[in-house]
LOMARLUM-916562 format. One record per residue (C-alpha): x, y negated, z; residue number from 1; chain. Coordinates in steps of 0.2 Angstrom, whole numbers, plus 2048, in hexadecimal, padded with zeros to 3 digits. Example, Ala and Ser with C-alpha at 12.3 -4.5 7.8 and 13.67 -1.06 7.14 Angstrom:
BEGIN
<r x="83E" y="816" z="827" seq="1" mol="A"/>
<r x="844" y="805" z="824" seq="2" mol="A"/>
# end
This chain:
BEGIN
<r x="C15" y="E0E" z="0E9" seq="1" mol="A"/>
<r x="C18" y="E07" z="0D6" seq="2" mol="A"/>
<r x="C2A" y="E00" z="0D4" seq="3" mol="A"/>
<r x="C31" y="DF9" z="0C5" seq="4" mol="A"/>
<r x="C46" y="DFF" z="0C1" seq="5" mol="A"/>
<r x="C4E" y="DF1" z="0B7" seq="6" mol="A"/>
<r x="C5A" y="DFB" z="0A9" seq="7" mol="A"/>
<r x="C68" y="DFC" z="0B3" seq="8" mol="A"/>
<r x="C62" y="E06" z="0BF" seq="9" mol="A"/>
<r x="C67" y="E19" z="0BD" seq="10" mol="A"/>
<r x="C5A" y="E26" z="0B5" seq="11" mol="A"/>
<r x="C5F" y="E32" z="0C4" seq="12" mol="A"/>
<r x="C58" y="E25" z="0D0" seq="13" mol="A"/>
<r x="C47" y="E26" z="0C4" seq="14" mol="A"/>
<r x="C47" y="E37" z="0C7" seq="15" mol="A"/>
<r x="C48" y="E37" z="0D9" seq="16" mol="A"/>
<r x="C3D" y="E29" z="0DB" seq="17" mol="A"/>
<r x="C2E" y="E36" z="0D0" seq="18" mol="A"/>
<r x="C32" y="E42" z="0DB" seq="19" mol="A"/>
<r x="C2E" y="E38" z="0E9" seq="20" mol="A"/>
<r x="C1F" y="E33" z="0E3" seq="21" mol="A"/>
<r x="C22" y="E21" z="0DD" seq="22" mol="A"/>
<r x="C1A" y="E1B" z="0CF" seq="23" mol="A"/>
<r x="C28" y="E15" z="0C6" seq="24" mol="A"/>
<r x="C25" y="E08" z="0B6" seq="25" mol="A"/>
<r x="C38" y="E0A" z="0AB" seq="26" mol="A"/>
<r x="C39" y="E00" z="09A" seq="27" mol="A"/>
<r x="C49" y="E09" z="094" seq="28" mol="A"/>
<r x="C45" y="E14" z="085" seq="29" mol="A"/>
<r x="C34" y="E05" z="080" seq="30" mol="A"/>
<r x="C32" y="DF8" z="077" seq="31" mol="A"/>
<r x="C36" y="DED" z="088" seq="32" mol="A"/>
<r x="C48" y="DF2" z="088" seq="33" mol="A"/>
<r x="C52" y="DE1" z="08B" seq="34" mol="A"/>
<r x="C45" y="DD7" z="092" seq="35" mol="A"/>
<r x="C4A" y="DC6" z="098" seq="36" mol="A"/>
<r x="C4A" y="DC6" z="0AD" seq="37" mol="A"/>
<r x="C3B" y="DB7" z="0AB" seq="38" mol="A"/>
<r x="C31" y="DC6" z="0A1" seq="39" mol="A"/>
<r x="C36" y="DD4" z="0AF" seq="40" mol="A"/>
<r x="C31" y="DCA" z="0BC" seq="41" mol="A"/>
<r x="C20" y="DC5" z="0B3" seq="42" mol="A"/>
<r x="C1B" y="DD7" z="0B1" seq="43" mol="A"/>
<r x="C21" y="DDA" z="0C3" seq="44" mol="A"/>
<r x="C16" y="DCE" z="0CB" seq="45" mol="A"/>
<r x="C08" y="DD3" z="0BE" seq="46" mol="A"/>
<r x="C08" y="DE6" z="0C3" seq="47" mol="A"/>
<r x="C0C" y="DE3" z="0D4" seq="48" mol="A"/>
<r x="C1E" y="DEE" z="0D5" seq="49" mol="A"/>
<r x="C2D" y="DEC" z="0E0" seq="50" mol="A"/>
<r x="C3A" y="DE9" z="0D5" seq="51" mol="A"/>
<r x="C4A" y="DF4" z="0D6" seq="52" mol="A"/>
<r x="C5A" y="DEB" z="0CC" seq="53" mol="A"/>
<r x="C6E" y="DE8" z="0CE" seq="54" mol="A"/>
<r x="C6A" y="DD7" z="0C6" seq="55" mol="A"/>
<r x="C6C" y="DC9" z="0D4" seq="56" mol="A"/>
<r x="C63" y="DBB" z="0CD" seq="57" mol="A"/>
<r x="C54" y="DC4" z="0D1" seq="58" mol="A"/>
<r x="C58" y="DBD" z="0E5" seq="59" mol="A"/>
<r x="C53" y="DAC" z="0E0" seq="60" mol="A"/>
<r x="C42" y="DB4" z="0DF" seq="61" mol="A"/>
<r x="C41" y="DB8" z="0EF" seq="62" mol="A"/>
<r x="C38" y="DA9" z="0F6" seq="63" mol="A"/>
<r x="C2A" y="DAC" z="0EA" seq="64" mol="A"/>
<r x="C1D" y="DB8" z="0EE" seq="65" mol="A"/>
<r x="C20" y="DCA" z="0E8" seq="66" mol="A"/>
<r x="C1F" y="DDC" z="0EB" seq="67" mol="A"/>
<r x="C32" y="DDF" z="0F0" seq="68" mol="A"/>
<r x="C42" y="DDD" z="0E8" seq="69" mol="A"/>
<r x="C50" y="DEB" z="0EB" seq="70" mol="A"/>
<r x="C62" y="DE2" z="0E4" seq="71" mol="A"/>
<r x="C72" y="DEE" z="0E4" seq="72" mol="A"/>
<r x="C82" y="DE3" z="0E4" seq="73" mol="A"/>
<r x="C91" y="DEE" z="0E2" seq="74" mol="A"/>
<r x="CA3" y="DEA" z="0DE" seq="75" mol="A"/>
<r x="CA5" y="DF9" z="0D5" seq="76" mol="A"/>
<r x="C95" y="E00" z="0D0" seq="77" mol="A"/>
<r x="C91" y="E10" z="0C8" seq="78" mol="A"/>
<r x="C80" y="E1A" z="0C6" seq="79" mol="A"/>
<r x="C84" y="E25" z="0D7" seq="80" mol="A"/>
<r x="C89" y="E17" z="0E2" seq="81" mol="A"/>
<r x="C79" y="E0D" z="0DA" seq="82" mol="A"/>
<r x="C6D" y="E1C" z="0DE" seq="83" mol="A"/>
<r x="C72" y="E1C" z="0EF" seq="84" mol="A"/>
<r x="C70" y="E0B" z="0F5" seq="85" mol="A"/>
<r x="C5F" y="E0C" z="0EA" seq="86" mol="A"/>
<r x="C5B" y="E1B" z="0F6" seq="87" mol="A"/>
<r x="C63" y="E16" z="105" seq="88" mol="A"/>
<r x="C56" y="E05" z="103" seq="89" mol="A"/>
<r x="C47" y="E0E" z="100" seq="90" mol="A"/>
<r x="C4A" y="E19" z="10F" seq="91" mol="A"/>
<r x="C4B" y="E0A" z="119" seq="92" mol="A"/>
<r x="C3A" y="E00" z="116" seq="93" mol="A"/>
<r x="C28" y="E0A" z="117" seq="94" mol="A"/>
<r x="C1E" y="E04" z="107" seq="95" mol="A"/>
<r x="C13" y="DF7" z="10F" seq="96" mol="A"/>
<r x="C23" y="DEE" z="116" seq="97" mol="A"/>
<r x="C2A" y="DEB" z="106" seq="98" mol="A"/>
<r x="C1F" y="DDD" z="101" seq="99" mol="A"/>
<r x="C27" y="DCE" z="103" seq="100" mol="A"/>
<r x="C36" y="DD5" z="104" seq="101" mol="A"/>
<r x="C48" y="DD4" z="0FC" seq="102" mol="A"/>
<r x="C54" y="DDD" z="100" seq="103" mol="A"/>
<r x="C67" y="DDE" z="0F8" seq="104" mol="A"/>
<r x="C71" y="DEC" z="0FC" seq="105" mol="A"/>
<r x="C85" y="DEB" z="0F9" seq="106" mol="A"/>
<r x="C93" y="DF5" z="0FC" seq="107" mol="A"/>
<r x="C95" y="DF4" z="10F" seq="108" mol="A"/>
<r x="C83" y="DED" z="115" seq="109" mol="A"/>
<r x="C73" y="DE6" z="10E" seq="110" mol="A"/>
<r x="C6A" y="DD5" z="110" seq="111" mol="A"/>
<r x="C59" y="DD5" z="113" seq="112" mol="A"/>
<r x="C4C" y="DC4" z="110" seq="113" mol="A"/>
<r x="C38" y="DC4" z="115" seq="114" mol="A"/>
<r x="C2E" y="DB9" z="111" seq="115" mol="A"/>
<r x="C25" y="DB0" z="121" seq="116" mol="A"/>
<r x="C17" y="DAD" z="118" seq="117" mol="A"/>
<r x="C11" y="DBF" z="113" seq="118" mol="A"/>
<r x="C07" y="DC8" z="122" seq="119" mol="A"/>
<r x="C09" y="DD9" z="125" seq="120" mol="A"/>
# end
């Protein structure tokens, strides 16, 4: 499964996602670096990623089509706490359910949208 980690999601998460097998697209370190949210979600759609942030606009996406948005929303985020609701999410969904989905996880529970309009 191709995902796309905004920046703010923690390197140790890229690691684990490789180890798992996910091919994971990461602009920190390229010319990308800063990209406006319009630009993220352009290259989303156009290589067909879910898209794994801790930014929240990205939820008023989730009425367009896509391939999955994964939203962490803590109080008091650090890199730990952000991996694990990053790993707690992608344990929860198989890979074909995650189109169409978005799904914010917070400090207590997640929220999770689908669009009606994508079959499965």
């Amino acid at each position: 499964m191709k995902v796309f980690v905004d920046e703010n999601i923690p390197l140790i998460t890229v690691q684990e996602l490789l180890r798992l097998d996910y091919e994971v697209v990461d602009i920190r370190g390229t010319e990308k670096k800063g990209m406006a949210d319009e630009d993220i979600w352009e290259m989303v759609q156009k290589t067909g990623c879910l898209l794994i942030t801790t930014d929240k606009g990205f939820a008023e996406k989730r009425y367009e089509k896509h391939n999955g948005i994964l939203i962490v929303r803590l109080k008091q985020p650090n890199r730990i706490k952000i991996h694990q609701k990053v790993m707690k999410a992608i344990s929860l969904f198989k890979e074909r359910e995650w189109q169409g989905l978005t799904v914010v996880m917070q400090d207590t529970f997640h929220t999770v949208w689908k669009d009606k309009k994508i079959r499965q």
